[in-house]
C-alpha positions in Angstrom: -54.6 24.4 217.4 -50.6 24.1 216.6 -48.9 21.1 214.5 -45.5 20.4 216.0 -42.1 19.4 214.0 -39.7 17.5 215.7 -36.2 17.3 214.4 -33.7 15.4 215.6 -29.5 16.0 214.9 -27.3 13.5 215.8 -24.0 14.8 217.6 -20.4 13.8 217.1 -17.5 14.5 219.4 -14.1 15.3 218.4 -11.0 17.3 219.5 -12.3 18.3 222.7 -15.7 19.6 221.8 -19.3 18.1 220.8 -20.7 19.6 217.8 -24.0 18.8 215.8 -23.5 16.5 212.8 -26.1 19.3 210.7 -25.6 23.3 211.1 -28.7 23.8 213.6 -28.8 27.3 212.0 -29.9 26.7 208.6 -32.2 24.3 210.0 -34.1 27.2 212.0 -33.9 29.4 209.2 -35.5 27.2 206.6 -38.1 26.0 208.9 -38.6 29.8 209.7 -39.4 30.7 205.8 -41.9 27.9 206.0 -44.1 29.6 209.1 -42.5 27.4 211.7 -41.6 29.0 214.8 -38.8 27.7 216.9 -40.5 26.8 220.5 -37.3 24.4 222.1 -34.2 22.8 221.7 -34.1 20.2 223.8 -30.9 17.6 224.8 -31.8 14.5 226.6 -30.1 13.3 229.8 -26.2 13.2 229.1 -24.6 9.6 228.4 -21.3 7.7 229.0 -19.0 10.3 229.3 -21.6 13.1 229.0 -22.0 14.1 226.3 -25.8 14.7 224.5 -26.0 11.8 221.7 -28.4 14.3 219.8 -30.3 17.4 220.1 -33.6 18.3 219.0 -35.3 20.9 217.4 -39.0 21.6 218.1 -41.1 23.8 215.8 -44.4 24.4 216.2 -47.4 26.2 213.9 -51.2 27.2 213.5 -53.1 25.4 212.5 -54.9 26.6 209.3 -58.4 26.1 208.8 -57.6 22.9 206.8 -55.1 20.8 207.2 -52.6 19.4 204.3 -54.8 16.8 203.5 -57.7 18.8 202.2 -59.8 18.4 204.9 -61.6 21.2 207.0 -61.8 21.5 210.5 -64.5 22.6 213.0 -63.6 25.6 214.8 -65.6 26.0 218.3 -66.1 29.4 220.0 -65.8 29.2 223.6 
């Protein structure tokens, strides 16, 4: 089983180009040192003139035998 981050950056446009309001980069990085893995960026459908309002990072890990809370899971064979 996998737990799945979801981060969301806001763009901005200016000059002629659309940029992300946060560097993307670092983001994957420091999600990376934590044991997330990168699965998708994902834009939604373009707007107004269009241009992506945000973009979205999606991470995803395993799931280790118990979960942040403390609490242990059953693991089924099969």
């Amino acid at each position: 089983m996998y737990d799945y981050r979801f981060i969301k950056i806001k763009t901005k446009q200016g000059f002629g180009e659309v940029k992300p309001e946060k560097d993307y980069h670092e983001i994957i990085e420091e999600y990376a040192s934590l044991g997330w893995r990168l699965v998708q960026i994902f834009a939604p459908p373009l707007s107004g003139p269009g241009i992506a309002p945000y973009i979205e990072l999606i991470f995803e890990k395993e799931r280790s035998a118990t979960d942040s809370s403390g609490y242990l899971f059953q693991q089924t064979e099969g």
